[in-house]
Biopython code that builds the backbone (N, CA, C, O; Angstrom):
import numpy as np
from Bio.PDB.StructureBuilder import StructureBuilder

atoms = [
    (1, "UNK", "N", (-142.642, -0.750, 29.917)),
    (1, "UNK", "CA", (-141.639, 0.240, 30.263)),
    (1, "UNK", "C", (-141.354, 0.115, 31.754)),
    (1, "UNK", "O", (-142.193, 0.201, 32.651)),
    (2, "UNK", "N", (-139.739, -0.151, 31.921)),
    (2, "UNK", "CA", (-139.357, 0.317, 33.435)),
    (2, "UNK", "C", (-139.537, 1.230, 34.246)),
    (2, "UNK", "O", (-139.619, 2.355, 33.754)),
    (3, "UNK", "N", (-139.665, 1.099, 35.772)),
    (3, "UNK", "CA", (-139.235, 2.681, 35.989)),
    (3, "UNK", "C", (-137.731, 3.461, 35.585)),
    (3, "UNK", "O", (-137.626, 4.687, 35.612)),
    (4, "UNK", "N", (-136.646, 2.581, 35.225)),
    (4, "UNK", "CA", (-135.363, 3.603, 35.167)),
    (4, "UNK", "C", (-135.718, 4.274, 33.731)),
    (4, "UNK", "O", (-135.310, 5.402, 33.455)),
    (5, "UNK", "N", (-136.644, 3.371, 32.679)),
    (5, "UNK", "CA", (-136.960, 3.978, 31.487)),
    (5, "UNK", "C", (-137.301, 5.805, 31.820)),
    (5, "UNK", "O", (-136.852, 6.832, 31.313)),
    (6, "UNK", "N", (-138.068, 5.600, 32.657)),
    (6, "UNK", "CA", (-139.061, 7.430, 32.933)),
    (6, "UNK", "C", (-138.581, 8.125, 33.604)),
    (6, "UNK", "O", (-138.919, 9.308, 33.617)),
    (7, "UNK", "N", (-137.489, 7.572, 34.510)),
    (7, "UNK", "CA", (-136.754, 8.353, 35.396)),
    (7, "UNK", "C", (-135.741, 9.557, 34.408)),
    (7, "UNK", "O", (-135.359, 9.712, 33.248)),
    (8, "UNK", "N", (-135.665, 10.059, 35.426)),
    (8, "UNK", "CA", (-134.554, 11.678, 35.197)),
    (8, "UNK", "C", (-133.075, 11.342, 35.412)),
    (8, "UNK", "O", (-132.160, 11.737, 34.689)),
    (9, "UNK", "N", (-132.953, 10.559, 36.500)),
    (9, "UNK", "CA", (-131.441, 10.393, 36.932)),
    (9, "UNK", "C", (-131.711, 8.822, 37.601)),
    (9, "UNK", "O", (-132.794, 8.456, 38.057)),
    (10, "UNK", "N", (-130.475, 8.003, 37.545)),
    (10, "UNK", "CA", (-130.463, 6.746, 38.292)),
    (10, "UNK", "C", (-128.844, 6.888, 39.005)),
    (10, "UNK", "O", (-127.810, 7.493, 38.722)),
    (11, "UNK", "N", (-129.298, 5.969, 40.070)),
    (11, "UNK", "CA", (-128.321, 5.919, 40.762)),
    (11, "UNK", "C", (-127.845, 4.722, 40.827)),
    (11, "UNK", "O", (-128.638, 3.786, 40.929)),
    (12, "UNK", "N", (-126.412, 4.481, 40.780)),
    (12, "UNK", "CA", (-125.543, 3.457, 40.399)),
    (12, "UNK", "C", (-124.366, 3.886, 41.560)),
    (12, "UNK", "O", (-123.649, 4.869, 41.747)),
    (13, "UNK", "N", (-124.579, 2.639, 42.195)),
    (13, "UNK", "CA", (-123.494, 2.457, 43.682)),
    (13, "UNK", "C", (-123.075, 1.222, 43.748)),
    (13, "UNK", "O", (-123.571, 0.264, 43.154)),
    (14, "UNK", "N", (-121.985, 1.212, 44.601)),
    (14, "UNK", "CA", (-120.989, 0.019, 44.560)),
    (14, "UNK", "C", (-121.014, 0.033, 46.053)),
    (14, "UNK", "O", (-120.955, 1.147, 46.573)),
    (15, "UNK", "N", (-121.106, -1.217, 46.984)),
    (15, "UNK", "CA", (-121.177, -1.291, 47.914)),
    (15, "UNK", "C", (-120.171, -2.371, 47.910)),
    (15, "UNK", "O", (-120.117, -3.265, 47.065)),
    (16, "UNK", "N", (-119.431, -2.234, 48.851)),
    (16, "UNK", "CA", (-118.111, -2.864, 49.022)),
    (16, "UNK", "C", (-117.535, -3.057, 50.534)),
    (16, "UNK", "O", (-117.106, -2.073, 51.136)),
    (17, "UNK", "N", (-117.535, -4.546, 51.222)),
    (17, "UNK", "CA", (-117.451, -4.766, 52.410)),
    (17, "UNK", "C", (-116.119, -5.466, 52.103)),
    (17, "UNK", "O", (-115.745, -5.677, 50.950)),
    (18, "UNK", "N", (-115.220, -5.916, 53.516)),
    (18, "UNK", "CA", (-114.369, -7.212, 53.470)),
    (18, "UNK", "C", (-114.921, -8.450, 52.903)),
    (18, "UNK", "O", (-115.730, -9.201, 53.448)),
    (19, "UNK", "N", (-114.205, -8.613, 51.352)),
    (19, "UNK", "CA", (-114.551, -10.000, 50.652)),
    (19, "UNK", "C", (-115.995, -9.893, 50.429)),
    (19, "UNK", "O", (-116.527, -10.963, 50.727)),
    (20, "UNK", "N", (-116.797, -9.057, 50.040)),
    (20, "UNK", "CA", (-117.835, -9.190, 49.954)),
    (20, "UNK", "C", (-118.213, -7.655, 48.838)),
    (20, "UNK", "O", (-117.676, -6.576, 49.088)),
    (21, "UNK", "N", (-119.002, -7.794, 47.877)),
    (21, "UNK", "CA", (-119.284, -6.799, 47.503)),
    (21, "UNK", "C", (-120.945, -6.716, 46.759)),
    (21, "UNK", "O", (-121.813, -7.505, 47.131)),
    (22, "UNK", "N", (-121.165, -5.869, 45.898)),
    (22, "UNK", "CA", (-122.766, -5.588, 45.300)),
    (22, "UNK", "C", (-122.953, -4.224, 44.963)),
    (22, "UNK", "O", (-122.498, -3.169, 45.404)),
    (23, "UNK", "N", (-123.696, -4.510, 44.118)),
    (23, "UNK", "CA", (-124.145, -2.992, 43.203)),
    (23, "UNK", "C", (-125.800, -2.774, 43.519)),
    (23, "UNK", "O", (-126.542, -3.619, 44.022)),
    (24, "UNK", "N", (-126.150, -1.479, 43.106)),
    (24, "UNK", "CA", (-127.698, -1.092, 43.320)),
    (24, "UNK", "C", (-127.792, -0.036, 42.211)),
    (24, "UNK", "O", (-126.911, 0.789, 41.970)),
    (25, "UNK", "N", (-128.913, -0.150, 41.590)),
    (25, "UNK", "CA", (-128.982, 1.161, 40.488)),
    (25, "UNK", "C", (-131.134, 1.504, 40.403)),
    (25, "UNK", "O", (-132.119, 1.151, 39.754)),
    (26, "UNK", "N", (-130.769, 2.338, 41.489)),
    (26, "UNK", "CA", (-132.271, 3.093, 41.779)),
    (26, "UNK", "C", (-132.462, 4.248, 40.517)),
    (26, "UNK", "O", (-131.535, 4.712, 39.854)),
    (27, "UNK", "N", (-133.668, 4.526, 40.395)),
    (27, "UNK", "CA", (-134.025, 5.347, 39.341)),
    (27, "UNK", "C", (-134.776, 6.501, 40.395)),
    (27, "UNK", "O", (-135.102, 6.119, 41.518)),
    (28, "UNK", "N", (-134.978, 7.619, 40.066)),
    (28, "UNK", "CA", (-134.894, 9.265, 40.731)),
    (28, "UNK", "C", (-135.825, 10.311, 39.350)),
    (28, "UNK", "O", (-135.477, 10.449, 38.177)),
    (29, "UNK", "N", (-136.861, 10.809, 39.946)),
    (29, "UNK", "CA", (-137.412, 11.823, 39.193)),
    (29, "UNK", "C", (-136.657, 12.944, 38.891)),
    (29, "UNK", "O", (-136.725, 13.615, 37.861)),
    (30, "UNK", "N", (-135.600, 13.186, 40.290)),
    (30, "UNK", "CA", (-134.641, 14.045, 39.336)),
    (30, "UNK", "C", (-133.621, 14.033, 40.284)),
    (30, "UNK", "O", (-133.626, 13.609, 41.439)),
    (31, "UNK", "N", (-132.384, 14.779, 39.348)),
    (31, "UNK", "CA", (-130.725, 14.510, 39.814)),
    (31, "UNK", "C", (-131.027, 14.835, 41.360)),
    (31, "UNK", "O", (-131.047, 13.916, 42.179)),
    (32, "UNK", "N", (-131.292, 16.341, 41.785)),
    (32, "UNK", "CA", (-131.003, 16.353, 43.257)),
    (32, "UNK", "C", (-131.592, 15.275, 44.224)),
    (32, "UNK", "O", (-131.053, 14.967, 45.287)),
    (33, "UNK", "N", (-133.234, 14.507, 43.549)),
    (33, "UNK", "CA", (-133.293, 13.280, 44.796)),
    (33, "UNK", "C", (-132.480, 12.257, 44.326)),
    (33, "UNK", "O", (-132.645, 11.211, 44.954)),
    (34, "UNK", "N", (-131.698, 12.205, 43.478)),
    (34, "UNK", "CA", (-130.495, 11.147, 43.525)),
    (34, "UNK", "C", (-129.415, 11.359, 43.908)),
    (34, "UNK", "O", (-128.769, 10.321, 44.054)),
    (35, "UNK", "N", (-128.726, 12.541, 44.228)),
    (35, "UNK", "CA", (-127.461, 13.194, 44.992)),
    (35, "UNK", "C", (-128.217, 12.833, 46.215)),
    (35, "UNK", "O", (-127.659, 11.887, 46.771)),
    (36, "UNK", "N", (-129.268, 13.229, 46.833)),
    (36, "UNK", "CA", (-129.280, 13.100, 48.578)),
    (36, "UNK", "C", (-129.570, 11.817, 48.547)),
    (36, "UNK", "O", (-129.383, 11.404, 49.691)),
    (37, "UNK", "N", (-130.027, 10.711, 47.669)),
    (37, "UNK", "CA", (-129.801, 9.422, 48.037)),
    (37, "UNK", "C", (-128.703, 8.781, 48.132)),
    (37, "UNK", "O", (-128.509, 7.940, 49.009)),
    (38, "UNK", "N", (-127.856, 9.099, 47.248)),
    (38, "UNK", "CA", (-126.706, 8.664, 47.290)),
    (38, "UNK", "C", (-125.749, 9.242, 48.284)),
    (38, "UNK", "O", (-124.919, 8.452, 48.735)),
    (39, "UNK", "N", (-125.725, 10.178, 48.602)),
    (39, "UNK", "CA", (-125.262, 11.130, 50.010)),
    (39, "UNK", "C", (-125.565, 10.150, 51.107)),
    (39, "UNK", "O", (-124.717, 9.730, 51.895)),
    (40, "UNK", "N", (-127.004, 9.771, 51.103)),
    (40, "UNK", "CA", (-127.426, 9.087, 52.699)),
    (40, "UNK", "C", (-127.223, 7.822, 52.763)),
    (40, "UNK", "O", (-127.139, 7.366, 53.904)),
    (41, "UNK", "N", (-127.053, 6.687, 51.395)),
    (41, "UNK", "CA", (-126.765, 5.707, 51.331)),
    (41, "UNK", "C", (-124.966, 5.264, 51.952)),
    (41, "UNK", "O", (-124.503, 4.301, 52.563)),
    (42, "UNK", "N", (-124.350, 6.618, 51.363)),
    (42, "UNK", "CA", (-123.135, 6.306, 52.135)),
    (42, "UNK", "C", (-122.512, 6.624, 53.580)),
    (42, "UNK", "O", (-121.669, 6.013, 54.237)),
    (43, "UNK", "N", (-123.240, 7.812, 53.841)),
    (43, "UNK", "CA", (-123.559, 7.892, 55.306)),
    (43, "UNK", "C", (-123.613, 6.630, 55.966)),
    (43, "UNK", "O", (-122.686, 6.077, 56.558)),
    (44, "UNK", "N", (-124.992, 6.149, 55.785)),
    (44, "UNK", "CA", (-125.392, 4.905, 56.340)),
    (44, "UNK", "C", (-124.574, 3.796, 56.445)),
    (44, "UNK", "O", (-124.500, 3.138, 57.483)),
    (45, "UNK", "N", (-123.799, 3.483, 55.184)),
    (45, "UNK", "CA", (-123.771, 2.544, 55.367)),
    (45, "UNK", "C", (-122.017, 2.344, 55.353)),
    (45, "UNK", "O", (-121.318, 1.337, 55.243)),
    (46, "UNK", "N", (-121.801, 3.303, 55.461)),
    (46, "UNK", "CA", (-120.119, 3.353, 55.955)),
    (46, "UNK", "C", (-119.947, 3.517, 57.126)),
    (46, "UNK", "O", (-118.842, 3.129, 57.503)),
    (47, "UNK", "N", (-121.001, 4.215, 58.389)),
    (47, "UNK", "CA", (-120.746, 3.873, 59.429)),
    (47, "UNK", "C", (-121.233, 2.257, 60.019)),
    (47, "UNK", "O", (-121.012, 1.933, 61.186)),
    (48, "UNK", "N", (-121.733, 1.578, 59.295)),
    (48, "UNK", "CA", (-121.671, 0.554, 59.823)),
    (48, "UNK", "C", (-120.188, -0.160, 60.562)),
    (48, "UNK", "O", (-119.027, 0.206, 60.379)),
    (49, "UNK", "N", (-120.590, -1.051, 61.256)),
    (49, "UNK", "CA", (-119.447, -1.691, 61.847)),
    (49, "UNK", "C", (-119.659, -2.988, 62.124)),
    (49, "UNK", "O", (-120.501, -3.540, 62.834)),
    (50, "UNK", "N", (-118.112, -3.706, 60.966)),
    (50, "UNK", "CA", (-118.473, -5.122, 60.322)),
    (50, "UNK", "C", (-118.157, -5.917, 61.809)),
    (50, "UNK", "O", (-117.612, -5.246, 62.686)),
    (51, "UNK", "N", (-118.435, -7.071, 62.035)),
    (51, "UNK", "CA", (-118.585, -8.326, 62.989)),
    (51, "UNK", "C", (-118.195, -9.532, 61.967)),
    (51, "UNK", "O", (-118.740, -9.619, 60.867)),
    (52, "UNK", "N", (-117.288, -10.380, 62.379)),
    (52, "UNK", "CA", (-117.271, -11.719, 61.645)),
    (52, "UNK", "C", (-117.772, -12.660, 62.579)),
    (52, "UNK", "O", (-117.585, -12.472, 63.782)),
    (53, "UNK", "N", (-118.414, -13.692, 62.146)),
    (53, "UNK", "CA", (-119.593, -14.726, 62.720)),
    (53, "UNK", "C", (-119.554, -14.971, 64.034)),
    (53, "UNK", "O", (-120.582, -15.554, 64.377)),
    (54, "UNK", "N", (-118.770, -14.769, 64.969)),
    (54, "UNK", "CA", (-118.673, -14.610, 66.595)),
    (54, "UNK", "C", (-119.392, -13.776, 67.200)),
    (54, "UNK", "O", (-120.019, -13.928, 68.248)),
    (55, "UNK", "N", (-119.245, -12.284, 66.095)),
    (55, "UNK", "CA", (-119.658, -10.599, 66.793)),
    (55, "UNK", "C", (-118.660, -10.163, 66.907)),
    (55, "UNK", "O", (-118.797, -9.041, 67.396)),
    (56, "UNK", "N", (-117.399, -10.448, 66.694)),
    (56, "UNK", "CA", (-116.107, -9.651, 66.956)),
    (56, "UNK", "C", (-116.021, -8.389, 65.948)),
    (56, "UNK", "O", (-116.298, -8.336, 64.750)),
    (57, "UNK", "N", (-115.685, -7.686, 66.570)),
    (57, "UNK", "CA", (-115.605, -6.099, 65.420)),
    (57, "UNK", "C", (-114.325, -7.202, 64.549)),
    (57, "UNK", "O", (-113.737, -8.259, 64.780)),
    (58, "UNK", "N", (-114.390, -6.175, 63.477)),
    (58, "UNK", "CA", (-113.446, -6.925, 62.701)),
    (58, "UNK", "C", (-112.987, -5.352, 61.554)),
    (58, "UNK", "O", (-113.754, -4.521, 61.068)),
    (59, "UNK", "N", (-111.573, -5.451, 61.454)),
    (59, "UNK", "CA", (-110.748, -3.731, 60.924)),
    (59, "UNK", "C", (-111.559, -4.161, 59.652)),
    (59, "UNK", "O", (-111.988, -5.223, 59.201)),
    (60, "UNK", "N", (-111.569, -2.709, 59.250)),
    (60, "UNK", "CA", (-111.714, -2.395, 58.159)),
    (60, "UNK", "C", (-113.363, -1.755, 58.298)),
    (60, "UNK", "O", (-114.022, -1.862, 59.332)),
    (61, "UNK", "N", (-113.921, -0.995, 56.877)),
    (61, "UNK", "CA", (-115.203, -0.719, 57.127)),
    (61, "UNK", "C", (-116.206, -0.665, 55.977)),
    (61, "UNK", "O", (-115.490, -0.397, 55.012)),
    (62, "UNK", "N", (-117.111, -0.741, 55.660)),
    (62, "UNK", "CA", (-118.228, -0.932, 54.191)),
    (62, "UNK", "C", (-117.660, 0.372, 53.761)),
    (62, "UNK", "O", (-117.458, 1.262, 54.587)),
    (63, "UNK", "N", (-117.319, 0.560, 52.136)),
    (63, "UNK", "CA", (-116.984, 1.248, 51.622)),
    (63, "UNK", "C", (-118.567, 1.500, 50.258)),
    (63, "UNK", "O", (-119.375, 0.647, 49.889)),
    (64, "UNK", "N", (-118.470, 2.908, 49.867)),
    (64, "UNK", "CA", (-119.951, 2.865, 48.718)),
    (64, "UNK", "C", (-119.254, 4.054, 47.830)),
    (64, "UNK", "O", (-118.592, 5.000, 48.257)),
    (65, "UNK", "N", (-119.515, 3.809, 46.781)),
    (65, "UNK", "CA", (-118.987, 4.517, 45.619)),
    (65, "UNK", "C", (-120.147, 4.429, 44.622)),
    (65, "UNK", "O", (-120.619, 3.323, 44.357)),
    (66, "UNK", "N", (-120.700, 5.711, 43.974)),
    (66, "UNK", "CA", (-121.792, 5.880, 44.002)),
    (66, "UNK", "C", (-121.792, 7.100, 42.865)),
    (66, "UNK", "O", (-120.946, 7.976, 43.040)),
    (67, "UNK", "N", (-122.574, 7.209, 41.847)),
    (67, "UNK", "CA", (-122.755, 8.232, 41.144)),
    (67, "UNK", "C", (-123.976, 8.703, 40.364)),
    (67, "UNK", "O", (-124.848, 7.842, 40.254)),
    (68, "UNK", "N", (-124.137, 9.458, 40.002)),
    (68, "UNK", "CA", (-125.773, 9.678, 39.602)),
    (68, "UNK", "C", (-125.966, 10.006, 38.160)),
    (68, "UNK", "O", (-125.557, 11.150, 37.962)),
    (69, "UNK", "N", (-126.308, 9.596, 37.362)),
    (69, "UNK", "CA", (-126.491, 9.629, 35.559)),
    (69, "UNK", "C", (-127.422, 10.559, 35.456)),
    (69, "UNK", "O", (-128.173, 10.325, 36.402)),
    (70, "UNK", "N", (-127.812, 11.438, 34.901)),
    (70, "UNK", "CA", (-128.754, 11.953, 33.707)),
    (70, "UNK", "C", (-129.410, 10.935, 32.868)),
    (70, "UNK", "O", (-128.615, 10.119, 32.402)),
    (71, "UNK", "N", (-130.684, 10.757, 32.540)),
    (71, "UNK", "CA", (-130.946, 9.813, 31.698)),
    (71, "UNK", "C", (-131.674, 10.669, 30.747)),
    (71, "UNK", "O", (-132.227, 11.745, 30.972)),
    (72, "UNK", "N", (-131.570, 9.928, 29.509)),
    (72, "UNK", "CA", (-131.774, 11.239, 28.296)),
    (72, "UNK", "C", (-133.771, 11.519, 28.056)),
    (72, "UNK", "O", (-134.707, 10.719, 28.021)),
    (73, "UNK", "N", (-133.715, 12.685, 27.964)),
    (73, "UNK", "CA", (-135.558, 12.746, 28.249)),
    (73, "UNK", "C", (-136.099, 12.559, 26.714)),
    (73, "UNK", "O", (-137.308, 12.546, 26.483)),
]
sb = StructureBuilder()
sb.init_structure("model")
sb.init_model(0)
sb.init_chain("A")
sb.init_seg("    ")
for serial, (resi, resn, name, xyz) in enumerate(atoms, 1):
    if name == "N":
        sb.init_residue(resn, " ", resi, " ")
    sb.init_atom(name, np.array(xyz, "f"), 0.0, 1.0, " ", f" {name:<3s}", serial, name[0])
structure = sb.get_structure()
């Protein structure tokens, strides 16, 4: 058995940069520590600020789309 098997809630996010993208799906004992993960994951990681291979800032910014399941007990 997995952990997302025993978990309460998983979290399923879309992380999405310029030309670049990826998913993550964490498992959570329960919904509210998967709302504040997913809360801080996009915090984080939308203020980042992208550089293309020089270091030059470069427009645009990491985008995360993100939602939290119930998993059935």
């Amino acid at each position: 058995m997995n952990a997302a098997a025993i978990a309460t809630a998983l979290l399923i996010a879309l992380l999405k940069t310029n030309g670049e993208g990826g998913t993550v799906q964490l498992p959570y004992d329960t919904t509210e520590a998967c709302t504040a993960a997913g809360e801080q994951l996009e915090a984080q990681f939308e203020a980042l600020t992208l550089q293309d291979s020089d270091g030059n800032t470069v427009d645009g910014h990491p985008k995360v789309v993100w939602t939290c399941f119930d998993t059935p007990n």
